[in-house]
N, C-alpha and C positions, 0 to 999 in steps of 0.2 A: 828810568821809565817803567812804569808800571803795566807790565805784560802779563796776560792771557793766556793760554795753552791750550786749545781745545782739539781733542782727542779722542776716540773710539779705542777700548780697552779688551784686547783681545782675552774672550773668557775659555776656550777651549783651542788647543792647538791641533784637534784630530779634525777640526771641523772647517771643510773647505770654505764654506759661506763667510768664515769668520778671515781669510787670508789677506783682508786689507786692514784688518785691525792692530792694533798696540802691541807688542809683549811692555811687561811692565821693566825691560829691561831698556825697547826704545824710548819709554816715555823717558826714565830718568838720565839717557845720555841727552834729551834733549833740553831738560829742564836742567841739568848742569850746563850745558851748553848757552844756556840765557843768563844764568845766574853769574859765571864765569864773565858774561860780557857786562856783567854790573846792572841788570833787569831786577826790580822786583816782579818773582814768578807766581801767576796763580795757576797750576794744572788743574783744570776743570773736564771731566770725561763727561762727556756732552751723548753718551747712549739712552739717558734715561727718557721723563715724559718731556713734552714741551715748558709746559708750566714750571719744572725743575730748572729746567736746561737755563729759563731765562731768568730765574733766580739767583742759579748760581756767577751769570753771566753781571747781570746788575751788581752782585753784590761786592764781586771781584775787582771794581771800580777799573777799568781795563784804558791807558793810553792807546793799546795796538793789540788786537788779539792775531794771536800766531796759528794761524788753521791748520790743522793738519788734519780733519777730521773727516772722514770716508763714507760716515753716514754708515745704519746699521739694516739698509735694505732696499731695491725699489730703485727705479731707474732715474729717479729725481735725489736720488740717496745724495749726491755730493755739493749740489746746487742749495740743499736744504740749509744747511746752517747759516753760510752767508746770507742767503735770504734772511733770516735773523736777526747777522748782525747790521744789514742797513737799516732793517725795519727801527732796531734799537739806535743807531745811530751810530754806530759805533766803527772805527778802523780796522781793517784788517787784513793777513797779507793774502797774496795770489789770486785767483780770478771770480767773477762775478758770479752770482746764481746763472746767470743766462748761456758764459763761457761753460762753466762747470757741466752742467747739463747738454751742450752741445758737444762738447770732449767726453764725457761718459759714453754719448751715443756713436760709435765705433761707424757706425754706416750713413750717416747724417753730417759725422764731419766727413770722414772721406771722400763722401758727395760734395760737400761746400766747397774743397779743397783742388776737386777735381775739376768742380767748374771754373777755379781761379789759376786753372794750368797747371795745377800740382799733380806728377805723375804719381798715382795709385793704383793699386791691383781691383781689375774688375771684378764685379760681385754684385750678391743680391741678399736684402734681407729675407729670412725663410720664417715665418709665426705662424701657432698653431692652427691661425684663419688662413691661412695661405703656404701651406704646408710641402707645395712642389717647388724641386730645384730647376731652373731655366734650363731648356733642352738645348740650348746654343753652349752652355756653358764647358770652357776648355776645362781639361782633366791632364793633371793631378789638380785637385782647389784644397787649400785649407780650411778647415771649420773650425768656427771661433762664437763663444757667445758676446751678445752683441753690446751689453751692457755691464760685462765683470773688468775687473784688474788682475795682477798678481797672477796672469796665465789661470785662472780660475777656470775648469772645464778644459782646459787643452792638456791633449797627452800625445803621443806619439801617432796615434790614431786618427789622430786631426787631419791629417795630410790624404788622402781620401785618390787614387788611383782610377778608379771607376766610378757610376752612377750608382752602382748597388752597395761598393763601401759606403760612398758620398751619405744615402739613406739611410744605413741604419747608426750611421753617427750623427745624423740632425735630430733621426726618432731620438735618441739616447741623449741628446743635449736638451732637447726640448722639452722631453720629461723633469729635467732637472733646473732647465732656463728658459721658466716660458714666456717669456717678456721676447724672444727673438734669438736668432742663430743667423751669423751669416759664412757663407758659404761664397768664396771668393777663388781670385787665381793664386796658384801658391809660384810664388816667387822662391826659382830653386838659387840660392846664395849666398852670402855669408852675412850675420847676423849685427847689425849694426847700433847704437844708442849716439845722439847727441843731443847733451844735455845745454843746458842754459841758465846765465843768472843775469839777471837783466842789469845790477849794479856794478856788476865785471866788466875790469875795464877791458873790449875787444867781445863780450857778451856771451858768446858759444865758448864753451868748455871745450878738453878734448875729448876727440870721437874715441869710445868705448867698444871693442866688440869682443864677443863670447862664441867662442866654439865649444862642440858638444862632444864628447869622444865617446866612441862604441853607440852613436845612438843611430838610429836608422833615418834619422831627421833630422836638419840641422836645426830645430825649432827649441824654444825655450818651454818647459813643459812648465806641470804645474808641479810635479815633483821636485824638478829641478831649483826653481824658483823659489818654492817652501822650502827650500834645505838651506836658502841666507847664504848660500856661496860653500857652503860644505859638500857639496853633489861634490865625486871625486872627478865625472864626465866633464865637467864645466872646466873651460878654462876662460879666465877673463885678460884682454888683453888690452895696453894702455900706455903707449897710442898704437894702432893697429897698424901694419905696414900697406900700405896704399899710395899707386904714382902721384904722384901732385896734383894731376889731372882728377885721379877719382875723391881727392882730397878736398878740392875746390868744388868739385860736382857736390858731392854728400853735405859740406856745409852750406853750399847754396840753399840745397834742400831744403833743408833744416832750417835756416836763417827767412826763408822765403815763408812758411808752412809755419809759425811764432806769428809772421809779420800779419798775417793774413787773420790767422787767430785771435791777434791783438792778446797775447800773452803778457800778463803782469809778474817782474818780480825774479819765479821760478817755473823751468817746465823739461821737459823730455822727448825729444822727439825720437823715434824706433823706426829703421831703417833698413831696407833688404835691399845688396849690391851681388849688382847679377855679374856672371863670368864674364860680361862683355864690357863692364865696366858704367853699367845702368842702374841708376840708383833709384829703388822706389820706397815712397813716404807708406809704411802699415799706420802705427798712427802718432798721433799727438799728444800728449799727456797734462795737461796744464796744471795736474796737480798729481806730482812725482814723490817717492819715496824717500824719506832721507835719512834709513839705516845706513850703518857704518859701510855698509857693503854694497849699496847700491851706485848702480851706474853714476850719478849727478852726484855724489861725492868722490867715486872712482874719476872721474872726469874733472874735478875743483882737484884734486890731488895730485894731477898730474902739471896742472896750472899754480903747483905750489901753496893752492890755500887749502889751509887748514880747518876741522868740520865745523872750529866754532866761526869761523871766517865764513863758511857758507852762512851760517845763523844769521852774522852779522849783515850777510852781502842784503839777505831777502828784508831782512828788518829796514837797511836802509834803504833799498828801493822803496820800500811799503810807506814810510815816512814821508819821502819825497814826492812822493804820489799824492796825500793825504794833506802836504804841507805843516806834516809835524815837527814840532821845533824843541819838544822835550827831551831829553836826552836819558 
């Protein structure tokens, strides 16, 4: 089958804005990883103009483009391509312009999610037009921008004790994120991921979670994150030790919080389990990462497949959606 590969290629690794893009190291365990499954590969890095983008795409002759592509700015950044590739006609894996965009937006899904009975941490979005934090709101709350990935903006300082910390880490997100900050309850607990591949037979992967050693937060920073699993505080653990009870709670979750979503293919969901054994949904990922080292391979590893075996699972979902019959 003739595949696609569209990509954002990370050009500077000092530059946080760039933390969802390529190293030219992921592109090629991914493009051996198709080639491996018997694909003809086209890698196309889809950062330039539009008029490029859909030359390179046409010219590629694509049965299935493989997205992986993060978009290079703007809170519609990840909705954009697919929108493309329907425009052009064309197949491809994981979720719509409409998903993508709704999943990017951090306070929009939580909202959608909350009103379908999925429990989430309270909050509010805070924008340079609407600037104050709700005076009802409980303390400690986390802050988070409301539109990044890749813990982009969050450090240890995110976790906010008072209404005067709370302030001057929204001024200082908002200078840098002004599309929005939100400012939520922080959920004191242990740090959870359940990933997904909708081709898998039983569908939920196993549950993945990461403790933080010496950190004053059990949160996933942005340091930590950018280190690819080499932070020496991180430990990732797989499968996490949890009674049967909070086993079944956490994948409800997770299973319910997809379902709602109407998730294609591949996805992520991220999890906080409180000491009383309360599991809350932070968010949804419907378009998750799939270095060597990320959660949704650490999770397919633990389930005995292997990463060309993820490649495979998404491809064949994507096909079976599409009613592709090419092999």
């Amino acid at each position: 089958m003739r595949v696609t590969f569209t990509f954002n290629l990370r050009k500077s690794e000092d530059d946080e804005k760039q933390a969802e893009r390529f190293s030219q190291e992921y592109v090629d365990r991914v493009v051996s990883a198709l080639e491996e499954l018997g694909h003809h590969v086209s890698p196309v890095e889809v950062s330039g103009s539009p008029g490029e983008v859909v030359d390179k795409l046409i010219d590629s002759r694509p049965d299935l483009i493989f997205n992986l592509a993060e978009g290079v700015g703007g809170k519609r950044r990840e909705s954009y391509y697919p929108a493309i590739y329907e425009l052009l006609g064309i197949p491809y894996t994981g979720g719509t312009p409409g998903l993508l965009h709704v999943g990017l937006d951090k306070r929009l899904s939580g909202k959608l999610l909350a009103v379908r009975g999925i429990k989430v941490p309270q909050g509010a979005l805070i924008t340079l037009e609407e600037p104050d934090i709700p005076d009802d709101m409980e303390y400690p709350v986390f802050i988070k921008p409301n539109y990044e990935g890749s813990s982009m903006g969050i450090t240890q300082e995110s976790v906010a004790e008072t209404p005067e910390e709370a302030k001057k880490v929204v001024k200082k997100l908002l200078n840098e994120y002004s599309e929005g900050v939100i400012v939520e309850q922080y959920i004191e607990g242990r740090e959870l991921t359940v990933p997904m591949l909708q081709a898998f037979s039983g569908y939920l992967l196993e549950i993945v979670e990461y403790k933080f050693e010496g950190k004053e937060h059990g949160i996933f920073d942005y340091d930590t994150k950018a280190s690819g699993g080499k932070d020496e505080s991180l430990n990732t653990i797989c499968p996490p030790e949890l009674t049967p009870e909070e086993r079944r709670d956490v994948l409800t979750l997770a299973d319910r919080a997809f379902n709602v979503m109407k998730i294609p293919d591949f996805a992520r969901a991220d999890i906080r389990l409180t000491k009383d054994g309360t599991p809350y949904l932070i968010e949804v990922n419907p378009l998750p990462g799939l270095r060597p080292v990320s959660p949704l391979i650490t999770g397919a590893e633990a389930k005995g497949l292997s990463y060309n075996d993820v490649i495979d699972l998404i491809i064949k979902s994507a096909k079976e959606r599409y009613g592709i019959k090419v092999d």
